[in-house]
C-alpha atoms as one frame of an Amber mdcrd trajectory, in Angstrom:
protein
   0.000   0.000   0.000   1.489   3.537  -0.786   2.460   5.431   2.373   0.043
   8.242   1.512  -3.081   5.505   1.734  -1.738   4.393   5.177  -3.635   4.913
   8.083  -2.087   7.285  10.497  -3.742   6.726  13.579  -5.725   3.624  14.977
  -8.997   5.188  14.846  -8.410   5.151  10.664  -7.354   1.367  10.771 -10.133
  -1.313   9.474 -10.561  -4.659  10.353  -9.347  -6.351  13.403 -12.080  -5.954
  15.354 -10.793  -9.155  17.639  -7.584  -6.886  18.258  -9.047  -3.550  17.760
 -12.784  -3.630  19.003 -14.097  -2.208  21.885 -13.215  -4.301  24.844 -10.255
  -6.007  22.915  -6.403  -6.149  23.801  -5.563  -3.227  21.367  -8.655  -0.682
  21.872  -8.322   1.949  23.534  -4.546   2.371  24.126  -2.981   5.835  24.617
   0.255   6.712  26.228  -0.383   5.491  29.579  -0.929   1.840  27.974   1.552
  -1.000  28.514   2.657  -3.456  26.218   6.129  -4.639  27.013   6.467  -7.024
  23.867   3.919  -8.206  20.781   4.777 -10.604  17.861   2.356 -10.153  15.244
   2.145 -12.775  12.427   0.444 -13.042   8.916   1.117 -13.186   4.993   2.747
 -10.875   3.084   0.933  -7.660   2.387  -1.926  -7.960   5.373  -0.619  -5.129
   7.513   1.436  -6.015  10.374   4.098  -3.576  10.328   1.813  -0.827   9.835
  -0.784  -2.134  12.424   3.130  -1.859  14.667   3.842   1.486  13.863   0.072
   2.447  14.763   0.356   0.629  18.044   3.982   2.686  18.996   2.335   5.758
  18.030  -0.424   5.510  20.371   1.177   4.702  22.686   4.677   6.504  22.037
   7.383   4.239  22.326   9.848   2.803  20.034   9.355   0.417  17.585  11.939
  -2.083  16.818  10.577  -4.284  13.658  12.345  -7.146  13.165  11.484  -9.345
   9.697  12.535 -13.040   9.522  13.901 -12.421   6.157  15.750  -9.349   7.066
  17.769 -11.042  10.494  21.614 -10.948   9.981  23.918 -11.977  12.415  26.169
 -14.746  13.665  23.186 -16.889  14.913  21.537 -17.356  11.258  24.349 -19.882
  10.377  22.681 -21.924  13.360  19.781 -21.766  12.449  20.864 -23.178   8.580
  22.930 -25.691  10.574
Protein backbone atom coordinates (compact mmCIF):
# COMPACT_ATOMS: atom_id res chain seq x y z
CA UNK A 1 0.00 0.00 0.00
CA UNK A 2 1.49 3.54 -0.79
CA UNK A 3 2.46 5.43 2.37
CA UNK A 4 0.04 8.24 1.51
CA UNK A 5 -3.08 5.50 1.73
CA UNK A 6 -1.74 4.39 5.18
CA UNK A 7 -3.64 4.91 8.08
CA UNK A 8 -2.09 7.28 10.50
CA UNK A 9 -3.74 6.73 13.58
CA UNK A 10 -5.73 3.62 14.98
CA UNK A 11 -9.00 5.19 14.85
CA UNK A 12 -8.41 5.15 10.66
CA UNK A 13 -7.35 1.37 10.77
CA UNK A 14 -10.13 -1.31 9.47
CA UNK A 15 -10.56 -4.66 10.35
CA UNK A 16 -9.35 -6.35 13.40
CA UNK A 17 -12.08 -5.95 15.35
CA UNK A 18 -10.79 -9.15 17.64
CA UNK A 19 -7.58 -6.89 18.26
CA UNK A 20 -9.05 -3.55 17.76
CA UNK A 21 -12.78 -3.63 19.00
CA UNK A 22 -14.10 -2.21 21.88
CA UNK A 23 -13.22 -4.30 24.84
CA UNK A 24 -10.25 -6.01 22.92
CA UNK A 25 -6.40 -6.15 23.80
CA UNK A 26 -5.56 -3.23 21.37
CA UNK A 27 -8.65 -0.68 21.87
CA UNK A 28 -8.32 1.95 23.53
CA UNK A 29 -4.55 2.37 24.13
CA UNK A 30 -2.98 5.84 24.62
CA UNK A 31 0.26 6.71 26.23
CA UNK A 32 -0.38 5.49 29.58
CA UNK A 33 -0.93 1.84 27.97
CA UNK A 34 1.55 -1.00 28.51
CA UNK A 35 2.66 -3.46 26.22
CA UNK A 36 6.13 -4.64 27.01
CA UNK A 37 6.47 -7.02 23.87
CA UNK A 38 3.92 -8.21 20.78
CA UNK A 39 4.78 -10.60 17.86
CA UNK A 40 2.36 -10.15 15.24
CA UNK A 41 2.15 -12.77 12.43
CA UNK A 42 0.44 -13.04 8.92
CA UNK A 43 1.12 -13.19 4.99
CA UNK A 44 2.75 -10.87 3.08
CA UNK A 45 0.93 -7.66 2.39
CA UNK A 46 -1.93 -7.96 5.37
CA UNK A 47 -0.62 -5.13 7.51
CA UNK A 48 1.44 -6.01 10.37
CA UNK A 49 4.10 -3.58 10.33
CA UNK A 50 1.81 -0.83 9.83
CA UNK A 51 -0.78 -2.13 12.42
CA UNK A 52 3.13 -1.86 14.67
CA UNK A 53 3.84 1.49 13.86
CA UNK A 54 0.07 2.45 14.76
CA UNK A 55 0.36 0.63 18.04
CA UNK A 56 3.98 2.69 19.00
CA UNK A 57 2.34 5.76 18.03
CA UNK A 58 -0.42 5.51 20.37
CA UNK A 59 1.18 4.70 22.69
CA UNK A 60 4.68 6.50 22.04
CA UNK A 61 7.38 4.24 22.33
CA UNK A 62 9.85 2.80 20.03
CA UNK A 63 9.35 0.42 17.58
CA UNK A 64 11.94 -2.08 16.82
CA UNK A 65 10.58 -4.28 13.66
CA UNK A 66 12.35 -7.15 13.16
CA UNK A 67 11.48 -9.34 9.70
CA UNK A 68 12.53 -13.04 9.52
CA UNK A 69 13.90 -12.42 6.16
CA UNK A 70 15.75 -9.35 7.07
CA UNK A 71 17.77 -11.04 10.49
CA UNK A 72 21.61 -10.95 9.98
CA UNK A 73 23.92 -11.98 12.41
CA UNK A 74 26.17 -14.75 13.66
CA UNK A 75 23.19 -16.89 14.91
CA UNK A 76 21.54 -17.36 11.26
CA UNK A 77 24.35 -19.88 10.38
CA UNK A 78 22.68 -21.92 13.36
CA UNK A 79 19.78 -21.77 12.45
CA UNK A 80 20.86 -23.18 8.58
CA UNK A 81 22.93 -25.69 10.57
Amino acid sequence: MPERMRPQVLAEWVGQQHLLGRGKLLHGLGPSSVLPSLILWGPPGSGKTTLAHLIARATRVHLVALSAVEIRGPWRSLATA
